[in-house]
C-alpha angles and dihedrals in degrees: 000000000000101000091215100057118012093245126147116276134199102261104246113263109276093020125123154202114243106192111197132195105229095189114095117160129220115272083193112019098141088152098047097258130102101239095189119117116262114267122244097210084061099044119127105243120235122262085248088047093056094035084064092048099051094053081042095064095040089057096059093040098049087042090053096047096043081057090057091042077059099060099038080053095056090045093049090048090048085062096033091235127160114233114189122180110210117200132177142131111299106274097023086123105258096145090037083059097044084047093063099036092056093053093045103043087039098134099018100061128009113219131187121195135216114205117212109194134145097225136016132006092258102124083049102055090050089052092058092046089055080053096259131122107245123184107195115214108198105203102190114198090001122102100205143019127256134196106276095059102047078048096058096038082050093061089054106042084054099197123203129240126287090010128118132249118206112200098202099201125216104278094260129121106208112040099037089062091058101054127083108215100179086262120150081210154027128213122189115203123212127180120206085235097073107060130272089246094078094103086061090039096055105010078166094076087037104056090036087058131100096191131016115216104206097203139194092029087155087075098056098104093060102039134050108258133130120209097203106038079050099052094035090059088046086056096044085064107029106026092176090050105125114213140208134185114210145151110211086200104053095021101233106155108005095115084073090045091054095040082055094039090050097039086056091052091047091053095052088052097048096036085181097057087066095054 
């Protein structure tokens, strides 16, 4: 289980399910009482207990995953390719935003994308049609996506040398900033609808990010939201935090967003040029 939330977890490799039967009927019970000490085995562990337990079971998984990040890593730095992991509330516009930068940037950068959903191959298809491959991971009950599955999805969408992957994470703003998925950064993705208190709200995802895209700025004049109270809490956490301000509709911004975008893959083919 995901100790954040609560959601369903790949079990860790060698562990299992014991299933018990908790009825177990008096073998003297003349008035009507079951008079047997109570058994340990059966004994409802204390809150601290389970406290433990539950920290316990994050650390492994997060440990485990953190050993396969490592290794899509590795892969990805054999082909010098750019792997970014873009996280945001759902409908803050990250495939609207992958959309226009494949088209744009069609010629200059290939990029491959890996979909994180629960349900249906919708944002994919979307990606092809922008003339992109596009492999769609379907979580389930899960609310983010983990290493193992960006690795295996990896090894299908197969991408070339010196190109560049986007791992569009399930739209979700606590689980995605604790795992570790192999990426060289991570972009949050707010939208000007939601609100400019969501650094406050999940300082987690802010603190985790390497570049804010501030989206939908075409919108500002119709909604509440201030630039720079939003931006200024996201620093506070985060100073290193870069920032753009784009509209994937109208296109306001988005040459900051690809000189940020190229200067990243060059980096990941000419490791040397970024030290």
């Amino acid at each position: 289980m995901c100790a954040t939330c609560g959601c369903s977890t790949p079990a860790r490799p060698g562990a299992r399910e014991d299933h018990h039967d908790h009825h177990h009927p008096p073998e003297h019970a003349h008035d009507g009482l079951d008079h047997r000490p109570p058994d340990p085995a059966h004994a409802k562990p204390s809150p601290a207990s389970t406290a433990r337990r539950l920290v316990e079971l994050e650390r492994d998984v997060l440990a485990h995953n953190a050993r396969l990040a490592e290794r899509n890593r590795g892969w990805l730095a054999g082909r010098g390719v750019l792997a970014l992991n873009l996280m945001s509330s759902p409908g803050a516009g990250k495939t609207s935003l992958l959309e226009r930068t494949i088209r744009d940037l069609a010629g200059t950068l290939a990029i491959g994308v890996i979909e994180g959903d629960q349900a249906t191959e919708r944002d994919a298809d979307r990606i092809r049609a922008a003339g992109a491959r596009a492999i769609q991971v379907n979580t389930g009950a899960m609310c983010h996506l983990d290493a193992a599955m960006v690795g295996r999805a990896l090894a299908e969408l197969d991408p070339p040398p010196a190109s560049a992957v986007a791992i569009e994470n399930v739209g979700n703003l606590v689980c995605p900033a604790l795992f570790d998925l192999g990426e060289h950064a991570r972009v949050v993705v707010v939208s000007v609808t939601e609100g400019d208190d969501k650094p406050l709200k999940y300082p987690h995802m802010f603190r985790a990010a390497n570049l804010l895209v501030l989206n939908k700025i075409d919108l500002l004049p119709h909604v509440e939201f201030d630039v720079a109270r939003c931006a200024a809490r996201a620093r506070e956490l985060n100073p290193r935090l870069a920032r753009v301000e784009v509209s994937a509709t109208t296109g306001h911004g988005l040459e900051a967003w690809y000189e940020w975008l190229l200067a990243a893959a060059t980096a990941r083919r000419h490791p040397l040029a970024a030290c």
